[in-house]
C-alpha positions in Angstrom: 13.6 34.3 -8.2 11.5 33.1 -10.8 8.5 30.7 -10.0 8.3 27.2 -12.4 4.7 27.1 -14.1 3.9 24.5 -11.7 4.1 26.6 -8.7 2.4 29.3 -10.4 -1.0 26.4 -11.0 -0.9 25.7 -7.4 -1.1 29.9 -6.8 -3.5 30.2 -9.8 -5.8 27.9 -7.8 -5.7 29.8 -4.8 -6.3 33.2 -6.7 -9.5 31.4 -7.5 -10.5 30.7 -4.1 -11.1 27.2 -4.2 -13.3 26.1 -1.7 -14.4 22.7 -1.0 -17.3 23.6 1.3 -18.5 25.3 -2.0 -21.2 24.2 -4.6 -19.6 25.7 -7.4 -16.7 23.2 -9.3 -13.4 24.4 -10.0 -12.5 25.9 -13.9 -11.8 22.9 -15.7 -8.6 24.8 -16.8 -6.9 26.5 -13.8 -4.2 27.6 -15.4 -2.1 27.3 -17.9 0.4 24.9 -16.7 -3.0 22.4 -16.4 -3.0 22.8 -20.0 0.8 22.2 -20.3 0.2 18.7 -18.1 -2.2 17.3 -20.6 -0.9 15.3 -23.3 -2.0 12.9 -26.1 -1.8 9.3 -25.2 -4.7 7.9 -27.0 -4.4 4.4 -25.5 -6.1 5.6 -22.2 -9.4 6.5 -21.2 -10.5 10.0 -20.9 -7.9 13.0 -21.1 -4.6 11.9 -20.2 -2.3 14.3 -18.3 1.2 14.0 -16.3 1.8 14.7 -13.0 5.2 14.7 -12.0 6.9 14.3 -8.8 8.6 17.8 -8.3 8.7 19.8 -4.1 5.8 21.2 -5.7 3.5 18.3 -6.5 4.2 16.4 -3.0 3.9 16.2 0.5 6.6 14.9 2.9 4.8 12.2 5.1 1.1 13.9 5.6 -2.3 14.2 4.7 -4.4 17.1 4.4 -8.1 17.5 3.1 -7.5 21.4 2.5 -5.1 20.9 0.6 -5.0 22.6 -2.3 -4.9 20.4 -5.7 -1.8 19.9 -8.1 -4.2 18.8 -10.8 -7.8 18.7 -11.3 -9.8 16.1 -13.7 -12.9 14.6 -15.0 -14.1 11.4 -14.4 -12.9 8.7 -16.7 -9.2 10.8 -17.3 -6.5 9.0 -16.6 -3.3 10.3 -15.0 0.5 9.4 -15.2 1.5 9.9 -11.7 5.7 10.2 -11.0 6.3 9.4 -7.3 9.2 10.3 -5.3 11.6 8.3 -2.7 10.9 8.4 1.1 11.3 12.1 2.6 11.0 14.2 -0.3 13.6 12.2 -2.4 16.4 12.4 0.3 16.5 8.5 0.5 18.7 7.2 -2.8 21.9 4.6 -3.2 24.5 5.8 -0.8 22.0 7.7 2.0 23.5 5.7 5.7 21.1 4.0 8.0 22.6 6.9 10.7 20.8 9.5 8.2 17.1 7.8 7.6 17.2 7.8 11.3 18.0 11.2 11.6 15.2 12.1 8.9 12.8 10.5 11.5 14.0 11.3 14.5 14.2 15.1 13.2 10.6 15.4 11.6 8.2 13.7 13.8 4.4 13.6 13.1 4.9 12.8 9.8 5.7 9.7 7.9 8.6 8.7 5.4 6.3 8.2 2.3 6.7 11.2 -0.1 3.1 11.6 -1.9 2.3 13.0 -5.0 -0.9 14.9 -5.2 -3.6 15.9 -4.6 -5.3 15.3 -7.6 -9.1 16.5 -7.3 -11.9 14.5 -9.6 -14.7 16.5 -10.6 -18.0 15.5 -9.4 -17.0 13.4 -6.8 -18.8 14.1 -3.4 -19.4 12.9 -0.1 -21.2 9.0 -0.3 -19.8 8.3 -3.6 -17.1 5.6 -4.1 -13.9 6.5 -6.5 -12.6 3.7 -8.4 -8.5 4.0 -9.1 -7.4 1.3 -11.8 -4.3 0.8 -11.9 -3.0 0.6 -15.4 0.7 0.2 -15.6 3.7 0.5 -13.1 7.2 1.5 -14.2 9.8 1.8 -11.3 12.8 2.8 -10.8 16.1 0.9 -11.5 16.9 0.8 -7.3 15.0 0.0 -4.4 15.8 0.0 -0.6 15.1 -1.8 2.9 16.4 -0.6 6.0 15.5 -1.5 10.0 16.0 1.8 11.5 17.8 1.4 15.2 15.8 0.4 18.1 12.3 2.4 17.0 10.2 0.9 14.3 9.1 -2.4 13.1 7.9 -5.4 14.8 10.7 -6.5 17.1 12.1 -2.7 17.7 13.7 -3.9 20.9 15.2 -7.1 19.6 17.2 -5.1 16.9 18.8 -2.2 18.4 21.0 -2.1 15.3 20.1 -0.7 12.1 21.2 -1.6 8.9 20.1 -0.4 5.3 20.3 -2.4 1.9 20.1 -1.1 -1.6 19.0 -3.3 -4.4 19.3 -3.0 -8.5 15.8 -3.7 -10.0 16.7 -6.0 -13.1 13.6 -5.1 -15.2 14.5 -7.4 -17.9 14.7 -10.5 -15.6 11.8 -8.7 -13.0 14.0 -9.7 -10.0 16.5 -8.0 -7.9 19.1 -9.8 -6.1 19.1 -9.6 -2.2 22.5 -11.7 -2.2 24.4 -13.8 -4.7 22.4 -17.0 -5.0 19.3 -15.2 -3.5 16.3 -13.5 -5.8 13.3 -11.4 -5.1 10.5 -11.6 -8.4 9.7 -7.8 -8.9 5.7 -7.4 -8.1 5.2 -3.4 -7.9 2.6 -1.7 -6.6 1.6 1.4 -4.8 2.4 1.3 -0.4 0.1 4.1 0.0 -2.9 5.3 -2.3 -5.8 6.5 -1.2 -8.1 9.9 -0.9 -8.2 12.5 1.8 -9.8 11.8 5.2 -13.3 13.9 6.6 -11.8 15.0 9.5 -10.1 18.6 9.0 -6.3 19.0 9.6 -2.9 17.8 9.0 -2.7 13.5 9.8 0.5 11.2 9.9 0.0 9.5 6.4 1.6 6.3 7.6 -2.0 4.3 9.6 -4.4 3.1 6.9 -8.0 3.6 7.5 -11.9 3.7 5.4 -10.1 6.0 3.2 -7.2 3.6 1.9 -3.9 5.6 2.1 -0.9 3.7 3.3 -2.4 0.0 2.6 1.0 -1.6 2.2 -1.4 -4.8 0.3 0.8 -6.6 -2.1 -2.1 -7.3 -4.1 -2.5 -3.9 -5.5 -0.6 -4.4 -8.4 -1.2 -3.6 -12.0 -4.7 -4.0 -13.7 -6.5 -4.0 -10.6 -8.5 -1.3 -9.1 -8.6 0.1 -6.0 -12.4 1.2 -4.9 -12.1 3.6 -1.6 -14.9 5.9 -0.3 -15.3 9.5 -0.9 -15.1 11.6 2.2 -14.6 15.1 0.4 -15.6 17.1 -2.5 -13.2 16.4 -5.0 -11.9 13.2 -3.6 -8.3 14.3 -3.7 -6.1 11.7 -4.6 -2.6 10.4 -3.6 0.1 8.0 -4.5 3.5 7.4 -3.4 5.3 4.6 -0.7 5.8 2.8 -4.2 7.2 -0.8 -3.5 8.8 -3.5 -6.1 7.9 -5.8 -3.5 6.7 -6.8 -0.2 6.1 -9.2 2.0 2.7 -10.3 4.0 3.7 -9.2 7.2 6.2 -6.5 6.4 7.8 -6.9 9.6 10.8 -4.5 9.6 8.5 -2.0 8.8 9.9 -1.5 5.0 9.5 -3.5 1.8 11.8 -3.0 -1.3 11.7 0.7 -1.2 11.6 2.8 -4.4 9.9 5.1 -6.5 7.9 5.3 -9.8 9.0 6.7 -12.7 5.6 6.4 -13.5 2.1 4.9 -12.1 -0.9 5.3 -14.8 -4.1 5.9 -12.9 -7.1 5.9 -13.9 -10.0 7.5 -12.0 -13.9 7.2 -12.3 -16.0 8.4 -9.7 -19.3 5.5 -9.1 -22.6 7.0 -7.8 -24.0 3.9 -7.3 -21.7 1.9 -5.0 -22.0 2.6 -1.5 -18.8 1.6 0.8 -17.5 1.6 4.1 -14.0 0.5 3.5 -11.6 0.2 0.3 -11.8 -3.0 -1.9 -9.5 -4.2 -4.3 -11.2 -5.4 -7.4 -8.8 -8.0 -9.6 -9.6 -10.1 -12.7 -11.3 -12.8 -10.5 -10.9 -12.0 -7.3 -12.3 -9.5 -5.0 -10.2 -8.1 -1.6 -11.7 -7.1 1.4 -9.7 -5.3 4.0 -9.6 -4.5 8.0 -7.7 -2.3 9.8 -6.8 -1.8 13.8 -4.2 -1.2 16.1 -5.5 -4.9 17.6 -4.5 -7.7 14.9 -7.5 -9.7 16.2 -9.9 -6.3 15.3 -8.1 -5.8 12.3 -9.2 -9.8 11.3 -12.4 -9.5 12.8 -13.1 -5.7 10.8 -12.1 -7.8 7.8 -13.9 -10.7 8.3 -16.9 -8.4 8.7 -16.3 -6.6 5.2 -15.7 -10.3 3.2 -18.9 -11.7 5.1 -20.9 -7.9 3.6 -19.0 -9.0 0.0 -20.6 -12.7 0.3 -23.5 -11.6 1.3 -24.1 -9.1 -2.2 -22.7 -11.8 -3.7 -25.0 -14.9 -3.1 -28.1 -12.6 -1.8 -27.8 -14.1 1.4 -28.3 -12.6 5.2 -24.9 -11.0 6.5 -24.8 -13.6 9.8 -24.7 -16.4 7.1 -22.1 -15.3 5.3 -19.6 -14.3 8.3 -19.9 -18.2 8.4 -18.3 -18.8 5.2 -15.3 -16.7 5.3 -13.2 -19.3 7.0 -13.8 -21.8 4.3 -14.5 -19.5 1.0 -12.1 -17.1 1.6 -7.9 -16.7 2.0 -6.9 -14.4 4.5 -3.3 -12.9 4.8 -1.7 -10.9 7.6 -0.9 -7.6 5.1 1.3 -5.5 7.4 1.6 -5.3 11.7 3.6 -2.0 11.4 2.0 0.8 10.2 -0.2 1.4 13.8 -2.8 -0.2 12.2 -2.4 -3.3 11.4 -4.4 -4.7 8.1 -5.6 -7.9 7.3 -7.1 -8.4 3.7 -8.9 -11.3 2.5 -9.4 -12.5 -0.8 -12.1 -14.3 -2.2 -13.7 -15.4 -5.9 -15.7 -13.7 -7.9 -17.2 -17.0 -8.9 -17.9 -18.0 -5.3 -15.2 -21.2 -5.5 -13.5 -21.3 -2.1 -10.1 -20.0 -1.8 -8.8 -21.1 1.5 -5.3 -20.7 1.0 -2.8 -24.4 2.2 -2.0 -23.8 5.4 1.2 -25.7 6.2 2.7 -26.4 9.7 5.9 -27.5 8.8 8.8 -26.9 5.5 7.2 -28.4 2.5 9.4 -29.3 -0.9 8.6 -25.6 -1.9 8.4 -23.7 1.5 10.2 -22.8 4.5 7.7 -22.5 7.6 6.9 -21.3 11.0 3.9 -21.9 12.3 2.4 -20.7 15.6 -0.9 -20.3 17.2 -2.3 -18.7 20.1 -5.4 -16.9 21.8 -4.4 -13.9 21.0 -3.5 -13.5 17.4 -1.2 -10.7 17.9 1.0 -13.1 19.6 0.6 -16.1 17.1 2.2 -13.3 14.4 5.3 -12.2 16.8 5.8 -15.6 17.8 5.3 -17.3 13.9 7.6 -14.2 12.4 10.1 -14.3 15.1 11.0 -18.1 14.2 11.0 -17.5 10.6 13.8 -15.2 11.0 15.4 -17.4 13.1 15.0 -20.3 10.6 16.4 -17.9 8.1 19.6 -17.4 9.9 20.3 -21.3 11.0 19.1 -23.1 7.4 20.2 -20.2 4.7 22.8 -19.4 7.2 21.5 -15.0 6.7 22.9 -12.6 9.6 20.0 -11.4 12.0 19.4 -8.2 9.8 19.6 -9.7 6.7 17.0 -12.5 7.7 14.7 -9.7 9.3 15.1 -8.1 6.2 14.3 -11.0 3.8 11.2 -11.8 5.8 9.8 -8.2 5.2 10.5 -8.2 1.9 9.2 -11.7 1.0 7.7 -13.4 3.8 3.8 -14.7 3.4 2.2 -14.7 6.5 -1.2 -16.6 6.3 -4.1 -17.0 8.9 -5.9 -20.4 9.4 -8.1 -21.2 11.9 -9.5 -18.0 12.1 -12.6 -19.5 14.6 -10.5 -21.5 16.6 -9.9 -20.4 20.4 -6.4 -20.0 19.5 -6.2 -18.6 16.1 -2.8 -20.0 13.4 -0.1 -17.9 11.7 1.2 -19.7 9.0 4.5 -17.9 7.9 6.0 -18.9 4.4 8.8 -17.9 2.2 9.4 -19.4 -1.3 12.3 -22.2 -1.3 12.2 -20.5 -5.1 14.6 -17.5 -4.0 17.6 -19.7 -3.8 18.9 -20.2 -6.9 21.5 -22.3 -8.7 24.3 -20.6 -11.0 
């Protein structure tokens, strides 16, 4: 059987014994398929190459940090990255609910996410941080969400039945239509990208942690940059769990589901910036994130990295500025589903507060649940769980379809973040109903 060139890079690299305890860089040509990837796109920084999306160039669901690399650039090149749909491309129009369960149920360890990489940036080490801008985002024409039966999500128990929805992605209109009368704006961004972990072996891609990977933050979209910490030679780089849209909260553990036909990246590594935990840089906003299995440690981890942000910012002691989040900065539930569950706040570059309205009740341009509780964990289950129920009695949705609205487009919101008992503040845009 013949090999494709691509394969034969991935051997090529091998035959030159790549090693990333070594000193020595890889060839900045490994082979000649590298050569073949490279293309001329003068509009982009750097070398410009493509990386497609082949059973070649991605993983099923894992992370490695020996992995070996499908592509390996300078600092400052930019890459056109093809992702695939969840487990390797098997989930398209016309896959059943009974068979995504199955593709779980029969390949455990390992998450759904298909991920296209590694790419490894030369000169990156151990310390450094590696900035990814995102430069444009083309999906797919379909998308997907689906509750799989009884196991995942937030409410697994309460919805033993599974269901799975496939969507057209309008790209003139940037909308895709979850039911006549109902429309979902198109914001797409990347559910998982991110750079190999320090510890050795093969990890479930699907928790987030210091070294990005499955995010699932909405506000990674186009023309911002993602700025992660380097935990390898090389970096090593992944994309893929691409989304067209998401909810704050994505409660049934999937957004709209669907896959790139291309993602431009481009990727510089900084010597100078020394971090902990991923940031998201936008035009005028900075994000700060925190992860935990706990949703009250995930808020408190992110509180801790906006109060470090303030801090730089207005060359003030860290104590001080851990008192200012709650009134300079807006902080979201980004996902309870993924075992760690993130929180990301955002906050001005110009050091305006952003605290985000906080409503308690359905506004002229919201419908809301509100709850609030000691334990923030339960404020979310409890603010979530009415929202779907307030789906199904005023927009008259079935249980799966209002589960699945709120994970696509729900906006869950965190207010009195001091407070013994800390507020959820659920919202989802009065906007989506639409007249004909």
């Amino acid at each position: 059987m013949r090999r494709s060139i691509l394969a034969l890079a991935i051997l090529s690299i091998t035959a030159l014994a790549f090693d990333h305890t070594s000193a020595q860089q890889p060839p900045s040509a490994i082979s000649g398929a590298q050569k073949l990837m490279a293309v001329p796109a003068s509009r982009y920084p750097g070398h410009v190459y493509v990386l497609p999306a082949t059973m070649e160039t991605t993983q099923w669901g894992w992370f490695d940090n020996a992995e070996l690399p499908r592509l390996v650039i300078d600092s400052g090149d930019t890459v056109v990255v093809e992702t695939m749909s969840h487990s390797h491309g098997r989930l398209w129009p016309g896959t059943t609910i009974e068979e995504l369960k199955k593709l779980r149920t029969d390949w455990p360890g390992r998450g759904p996410m298909s991920l296209t990489g590694p790419i490894f940036v030369k000169g990156a080490e151990p310390g450094d941080t590696l900035r990814i801008r995102i430069r444009k985002i083309v999906p797919r024409s379909w998308a997907a969400n689906f509750n799989v039966p009884g196991m995942f999500g937030q409410f697994p128990k309460e919805f033993p039945e599974g269901q799975v929805k496939y969507f057209y992605l309008d790209a003139d209109r940037k909308i895709a239509e979850f039911a006549p009368g109902i429309e979902i704006p198109l914001r797409p961004f990347p559910g998982t990208l991110g750079v190999a972990r320090a510890e050795p072996g093969r990890y479930n891609a699907v928790p987030p942690g210091p070294f990005a990977g499955n995010l699932d933050n909405r506000d990674l979209v186009e023309g911002t940059t993602l700025l992660v910490p380097v935990f390898v030679r090389g970096a090593l780089v992944w994309t893929g769990d691409s989304h067209a849209a998401q909810g704050n909260g994505e409660i049934n553990l999937t957004a709209l589901e669907t896959a790139f036909q291309e993602i431009v990246l481009t990727i510089t590594v900084d010597k100078t910036t020394r971090l902990q935990w991923p940031r998201i840089e936008a035009a005028s906003e900075w994000i700060t994130m925190g992860f935990d299995e706990d949703l009250g440690k995930a808020l408190a981890n992110a509180r801790l990295e906006t109060a470090k942000l303030l801090a730089e910012q207005r060359s003030i002691a860290p104590e001080q500025a851990l008192a200012l989040v709650a009134t300079t900065s807006d902080c979201r539930v980004t996902q309870v589903v993924d075992v760690k569950k993130g929180v990301h706040c955002i906050s001005s570059k110009d050091g305006k507060s952003l605290a985000a309205s906080l409503p308690t009740a359905d506004s002229a341009d919201y419908l809301v649940s509100y709850a609030a509780d000691s334990d923030i964990n339960k404020a979310m289950d409890t603010a979530s769980w009415n929202m779907i129920e307030l789906l199904q009695k005023q927009k008259s949705l079935s249980r799966l379809d209002a589960y699945s609205l709120a994970s696509i487009a729900m906006d869950c919101r965190i207010g009195e973040m001091e407070a013994v008992e800390k507020g959820v503040h659920c919202l989802v845009s009065k906007a989506l109903w639409v007249k004909r």
